[in-house]
C-alpha positions in Angstrom: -33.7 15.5 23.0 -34.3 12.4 21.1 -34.0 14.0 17.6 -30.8 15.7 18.8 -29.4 12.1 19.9 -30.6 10.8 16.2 -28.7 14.0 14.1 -26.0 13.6 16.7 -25.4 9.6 16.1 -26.4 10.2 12.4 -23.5 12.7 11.6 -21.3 9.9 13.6 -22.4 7.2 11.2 -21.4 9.9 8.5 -18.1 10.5 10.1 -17.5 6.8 10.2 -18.0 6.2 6.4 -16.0 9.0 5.6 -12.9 7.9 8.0 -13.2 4.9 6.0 -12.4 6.0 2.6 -9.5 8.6 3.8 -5.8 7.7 4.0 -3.8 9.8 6.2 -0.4 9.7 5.8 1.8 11.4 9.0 5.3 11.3 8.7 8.3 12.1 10.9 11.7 12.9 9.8 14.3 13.0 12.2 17.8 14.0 9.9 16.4 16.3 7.2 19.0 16.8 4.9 19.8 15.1 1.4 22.5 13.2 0.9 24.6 14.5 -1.8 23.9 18.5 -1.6 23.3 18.6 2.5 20.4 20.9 1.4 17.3 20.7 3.7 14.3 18.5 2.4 11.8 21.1 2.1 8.7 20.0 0.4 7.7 16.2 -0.4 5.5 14.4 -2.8 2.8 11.8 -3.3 3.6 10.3 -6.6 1.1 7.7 -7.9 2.9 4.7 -10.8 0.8 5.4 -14.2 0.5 3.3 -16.8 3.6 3.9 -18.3 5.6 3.2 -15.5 6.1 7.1 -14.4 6.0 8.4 -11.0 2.9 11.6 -11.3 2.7 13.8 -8.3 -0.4 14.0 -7.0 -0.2 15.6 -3.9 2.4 17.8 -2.5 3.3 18.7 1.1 5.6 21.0 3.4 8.1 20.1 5.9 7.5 21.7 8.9 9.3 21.0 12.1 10.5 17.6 10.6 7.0 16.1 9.7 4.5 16.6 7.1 1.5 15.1 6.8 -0.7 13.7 3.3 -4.9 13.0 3.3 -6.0 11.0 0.6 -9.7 10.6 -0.4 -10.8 7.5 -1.8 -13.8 6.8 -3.8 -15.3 3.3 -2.7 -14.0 0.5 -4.0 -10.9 2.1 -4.9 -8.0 -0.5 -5.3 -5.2 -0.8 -2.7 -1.9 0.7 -4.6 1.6 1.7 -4.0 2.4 5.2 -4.0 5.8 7.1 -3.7 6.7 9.9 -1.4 9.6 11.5 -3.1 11.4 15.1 -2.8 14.5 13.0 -2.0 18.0 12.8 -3.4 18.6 9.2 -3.0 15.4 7.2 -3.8 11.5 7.2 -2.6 9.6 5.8 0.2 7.0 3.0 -0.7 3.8 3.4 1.1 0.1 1.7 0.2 -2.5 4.0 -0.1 -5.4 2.5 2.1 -8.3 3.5 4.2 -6.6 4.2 7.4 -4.0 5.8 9.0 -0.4 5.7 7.9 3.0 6.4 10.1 5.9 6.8 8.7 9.5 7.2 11.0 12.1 8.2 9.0 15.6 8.4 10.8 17.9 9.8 8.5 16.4 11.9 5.2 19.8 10.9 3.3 18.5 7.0 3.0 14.6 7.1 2.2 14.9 3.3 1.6 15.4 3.3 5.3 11.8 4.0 6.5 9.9 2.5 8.6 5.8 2.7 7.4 3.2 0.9 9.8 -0.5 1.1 10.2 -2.6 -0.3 7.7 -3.1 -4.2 6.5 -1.5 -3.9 3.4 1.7 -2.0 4.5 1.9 -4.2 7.9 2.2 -6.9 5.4 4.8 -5.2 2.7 7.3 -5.2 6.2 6.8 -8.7 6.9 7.8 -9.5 3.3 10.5 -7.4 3.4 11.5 -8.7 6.9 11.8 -12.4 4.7 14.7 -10.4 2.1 16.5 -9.2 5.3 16.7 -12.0 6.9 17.9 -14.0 3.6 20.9 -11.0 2.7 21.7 -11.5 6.6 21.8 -15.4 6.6 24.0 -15.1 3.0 26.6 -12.6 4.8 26.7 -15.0 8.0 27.8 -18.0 5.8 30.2 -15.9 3.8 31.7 -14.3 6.8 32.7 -17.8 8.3 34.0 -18.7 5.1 36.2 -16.1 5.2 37.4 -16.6 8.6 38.1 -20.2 7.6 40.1 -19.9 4.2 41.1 -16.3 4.5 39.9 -13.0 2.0 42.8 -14.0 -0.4 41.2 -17.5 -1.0 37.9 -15.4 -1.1 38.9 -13.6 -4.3 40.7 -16.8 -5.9 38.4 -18.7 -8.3 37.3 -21.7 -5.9 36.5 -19.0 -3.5 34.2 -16.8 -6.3 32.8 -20.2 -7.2 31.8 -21.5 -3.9 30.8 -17.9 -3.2 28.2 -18.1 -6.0 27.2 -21.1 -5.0 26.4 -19.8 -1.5 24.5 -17.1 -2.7 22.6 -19.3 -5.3 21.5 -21.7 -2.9 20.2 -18.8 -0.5 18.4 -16.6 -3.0 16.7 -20.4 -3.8 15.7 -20.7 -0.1 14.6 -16.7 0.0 12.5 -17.4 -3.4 11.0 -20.5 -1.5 10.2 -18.2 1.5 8.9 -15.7 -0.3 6.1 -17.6 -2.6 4.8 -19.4 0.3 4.4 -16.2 2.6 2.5 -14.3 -1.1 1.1 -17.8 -1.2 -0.5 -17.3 2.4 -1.3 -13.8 1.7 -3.1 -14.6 -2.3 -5.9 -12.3 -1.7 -3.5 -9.0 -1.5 -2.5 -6.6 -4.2 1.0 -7.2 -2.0 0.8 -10.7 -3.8 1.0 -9.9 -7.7 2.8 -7.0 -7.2 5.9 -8.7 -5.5 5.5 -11.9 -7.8 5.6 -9.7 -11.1 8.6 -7.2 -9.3 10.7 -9.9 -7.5 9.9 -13.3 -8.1 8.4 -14.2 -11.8 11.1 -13.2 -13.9 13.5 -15.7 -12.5 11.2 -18.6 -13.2 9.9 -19.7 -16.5 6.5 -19.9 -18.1 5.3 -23.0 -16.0 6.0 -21.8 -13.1 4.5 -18.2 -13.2 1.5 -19.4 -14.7 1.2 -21.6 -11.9 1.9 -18.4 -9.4 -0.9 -16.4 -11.2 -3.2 -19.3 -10.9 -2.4 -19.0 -7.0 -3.7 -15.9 -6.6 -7.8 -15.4 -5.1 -10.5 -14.6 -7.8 -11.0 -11.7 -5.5 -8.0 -9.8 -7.3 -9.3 -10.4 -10.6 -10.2 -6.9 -11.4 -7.0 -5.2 -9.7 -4.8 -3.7 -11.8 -1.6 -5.6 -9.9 -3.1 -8.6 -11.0 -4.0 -7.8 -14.7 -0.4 -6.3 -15.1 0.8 -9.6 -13.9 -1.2 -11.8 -16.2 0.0 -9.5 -19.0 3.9 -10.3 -18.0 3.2 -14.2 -18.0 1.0 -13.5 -21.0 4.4 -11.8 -22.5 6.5 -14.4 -22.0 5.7 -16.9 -24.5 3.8 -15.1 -27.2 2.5 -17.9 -29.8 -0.1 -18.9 -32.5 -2.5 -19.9 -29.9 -1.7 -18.8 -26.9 -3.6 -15.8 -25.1 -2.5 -11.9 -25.5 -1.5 -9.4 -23.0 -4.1 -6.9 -22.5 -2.6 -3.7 -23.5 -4.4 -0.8 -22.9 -5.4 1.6 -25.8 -5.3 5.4 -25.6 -8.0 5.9 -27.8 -7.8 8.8 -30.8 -11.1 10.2 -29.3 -9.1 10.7 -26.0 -10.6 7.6 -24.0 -8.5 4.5 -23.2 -9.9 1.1 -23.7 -8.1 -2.6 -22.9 -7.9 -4.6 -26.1 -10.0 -7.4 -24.1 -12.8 -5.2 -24.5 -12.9 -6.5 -28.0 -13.7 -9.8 -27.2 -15.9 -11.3 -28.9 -14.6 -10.4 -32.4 -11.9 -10.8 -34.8 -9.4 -8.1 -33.7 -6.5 -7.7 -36.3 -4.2 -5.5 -34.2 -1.7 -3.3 -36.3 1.4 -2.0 -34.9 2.5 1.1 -37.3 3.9 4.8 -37.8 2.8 7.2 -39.7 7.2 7.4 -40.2 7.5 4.0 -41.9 7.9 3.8 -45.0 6.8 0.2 -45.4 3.8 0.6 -43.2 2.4 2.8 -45.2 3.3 0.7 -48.0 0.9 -2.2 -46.5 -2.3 0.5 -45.7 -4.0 -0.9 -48.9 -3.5 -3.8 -48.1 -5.2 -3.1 -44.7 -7.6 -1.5 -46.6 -8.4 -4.6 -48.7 -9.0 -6.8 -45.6 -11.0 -4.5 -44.2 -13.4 -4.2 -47.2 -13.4 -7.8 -47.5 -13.8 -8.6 -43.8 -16.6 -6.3 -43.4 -18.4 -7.2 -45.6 -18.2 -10.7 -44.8 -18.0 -10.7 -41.0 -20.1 -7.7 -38.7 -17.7 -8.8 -35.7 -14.4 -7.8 -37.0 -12.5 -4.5 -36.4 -9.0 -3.4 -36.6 -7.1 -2.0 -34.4 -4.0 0.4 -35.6 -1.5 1.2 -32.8 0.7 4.3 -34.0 4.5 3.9 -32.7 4.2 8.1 -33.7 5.3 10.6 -31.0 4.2 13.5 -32.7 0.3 13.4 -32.4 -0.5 15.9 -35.6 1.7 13.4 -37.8 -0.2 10.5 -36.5 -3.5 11.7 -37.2 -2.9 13.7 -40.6 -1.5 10.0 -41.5 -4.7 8.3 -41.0 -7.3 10.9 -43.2 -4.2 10.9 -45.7 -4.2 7.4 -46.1 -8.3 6.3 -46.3 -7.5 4.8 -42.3 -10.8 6.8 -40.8 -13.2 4.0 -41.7 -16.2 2.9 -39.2 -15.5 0.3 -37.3 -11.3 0.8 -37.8 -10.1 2.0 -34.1 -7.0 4.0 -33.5 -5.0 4.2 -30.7 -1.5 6.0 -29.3 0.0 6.6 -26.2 2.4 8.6 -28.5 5.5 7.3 -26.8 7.1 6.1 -29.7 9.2 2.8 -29.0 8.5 3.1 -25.6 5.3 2.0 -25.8 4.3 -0.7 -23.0 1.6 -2.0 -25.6 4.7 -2.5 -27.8 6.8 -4.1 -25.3 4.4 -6.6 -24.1 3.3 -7.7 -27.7 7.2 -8.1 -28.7 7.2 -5.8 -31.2 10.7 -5.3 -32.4 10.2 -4.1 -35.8 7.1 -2.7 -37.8 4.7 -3.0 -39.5 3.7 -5.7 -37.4 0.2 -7.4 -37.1 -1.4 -10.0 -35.1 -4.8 -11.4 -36.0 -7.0 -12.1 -32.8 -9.7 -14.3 -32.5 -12.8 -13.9 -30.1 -11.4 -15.8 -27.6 -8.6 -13.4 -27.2 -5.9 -15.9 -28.4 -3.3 -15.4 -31.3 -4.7 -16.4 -34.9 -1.1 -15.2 -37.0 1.9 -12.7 -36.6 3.2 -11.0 -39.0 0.7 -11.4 -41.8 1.9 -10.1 -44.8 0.0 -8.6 -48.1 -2.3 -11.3 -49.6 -1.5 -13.5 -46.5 -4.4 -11.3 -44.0 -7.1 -12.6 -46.4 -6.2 -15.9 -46.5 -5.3 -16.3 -42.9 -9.2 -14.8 -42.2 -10.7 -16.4 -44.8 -10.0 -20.2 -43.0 -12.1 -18.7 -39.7 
């Protein structure tokens, strides 16, 4: 009897640990037709936010007597993220992916936006923010609807009305800003917090102040990807000799990805280039030249060539054709041409462009040019 009470509590322990690493997701529809077809919503999906800013599906499910139902395993340690259910018409529903169980009430199939998700920490939390943007638009329409009632919808539309209508809706989305920090503020060890200050809140302020939001944030969300891709937008904002680089991630030639912070530690000169431009391959010699002359001088100095390409076999023909495949000369694509998020966050509006990197991770020199790489590298 005993060892059958031991198994018995054992397998409970068991069951405990794995409860705690599942998300179930059980949802409810009660209207389940799109909005613009009036077709029935027949099969839904879990899409997960990659890198590159697409929705992936990851998981799929059937509609069956108005409800379906996801189960999500989670390997420990697993970040807190939002996912999107989507099989809609008109838009997604936002839903963290947690350990515990999710409910989702959705009234009308037609208006996603419109669902109501409870259950876990994290998404308890996204509805109390939210609640704070509600009750901002509905304070905003109050004063404008006594405005109207005093001066009439034809004073409204004249241009004192537009202007003291803008002033009444700068003044609130002020006090709904104001609202908002304080309650991410009070909430700084959530992925809820970077993820609404990047989405909603930092790009209205400048530098200062969303350096000063970032700093806010607990050391416990160092590693979450939330809060890297937010340090990367402050990064972004005011790129400068000096001043610290976004942390692009690198799809690797080899098929691996790596974050250009791993290079710490070394001189990095990061090369933005297409196998395409004529002038970048105009400078590979160039390139070259540094190269020799770096390595030789310096063991902790690499560069790193991002291809703008979209066509992979161009990309790589481009680097055994031009001498690139060196030791210690990395390569890297995400093969999305100017779409590139590396791109974007490193301001790259033309090409080639190159940014030396010193071990700290902060900007040596944009833009070098020819002779200029050795001479720049030369003075560190």
């Amino acid at each position: 009897m005993y060892r059958i009470f031991i198994f018995i509590a054992g397998m409970l322990c068991l069951s405990g640990i794995k409860a705690q690493n599942v998300c179930v997701i059980d949802a409810r529809i009660l209207k389940d037709t799109l909005r613009f077809t009036s077709q029935r919503i027949e099969k839904v999906y879990l899409t997960q936010v990659d890198e590159y800013d697409r929705l992936v599906p990851v998981d799929s499910a059937l509609l069956q007597n108005g409800r379906f139902r996801f189960e999500r395993m989670l390997p420990e340690g697993a970040p807190r993220l939002m996912y999107f259910i989507t099989g809609f018409d008109n838009g997604q529903i936002p839903v963290f992916v947690e350990p515990g169980n999710v409910n989702i009430l959705l009234r009308d199939g037609a208006y996603p936006g419109g669902a109501r998700v409870t259950g876990t920490e994290t998404n308890e939390l996204y509805n109390a923010y939210k609640a704070i943007s509600e009750k901002c638009t509905q304070a905003q329409n109050d004063s404008l609807r006594i405005l109207s009632q005093r001066y009439g919808e034809k004073w409204m539309d004249e241009e004192e009305g537009m202007m003291e209508r803008m002033r009444i809706g700068a003044a609130e989305l002020i006090e709904c800003n104001a609202e908002r920090i304080r309650f991410l503020i009070a909430h700084n060890d959530s992925p809820l917090a970077p993820l609404m200050m990047e989405r909603e809140i930092a790009y209205m302020l400048d530098k200062r102040y969303a350096e000063w939001l970032l700093k806010s944030l607990s050391p416990v969300l160092k590693d979450h990807p939330y809060y890297r891709s937010f340090g990367n937008m402050v990064r972004a904002q005011d790129l400068k000799v000096g001043g610290e680089l976004p942390d692009i991630t690198i799809p690797l030639i080899e098929g691996t990805k790596v974050n250009l912070n791993n290079y710490r530690g070394k001189y990095v000169l990061l090369d933005f280039w297409a196998s395409w431009c004529a002038p970048c391959l105009k400078e590979i010699p160039n390139l070259i030249q540094i190269y020799d002359e770096a390595k030789a001088k310096n063991a902790d100095f690499l560069i790193v060539s991002f291809s703008l390409d979209n066509k992979e076999k161009a990309w790589k023909d481009a680097i055994v054709a031009k001498g690139m495949d060196k030791p210690g000369w990395i390569h890297g694509s995400d093969l999305l041409g100017w779409g590139s998020p590396a791109a974007r966050l490193m301001g790259v509006s033309a090409i080639p462009q190159t940014i030396l990197i010193d071990p700290e991770g902060k900007a040596v020199s944009f833009s070098l040019r020819e002779k200029r790489w050795c001479d720049v590298f030369v003075r560190y």
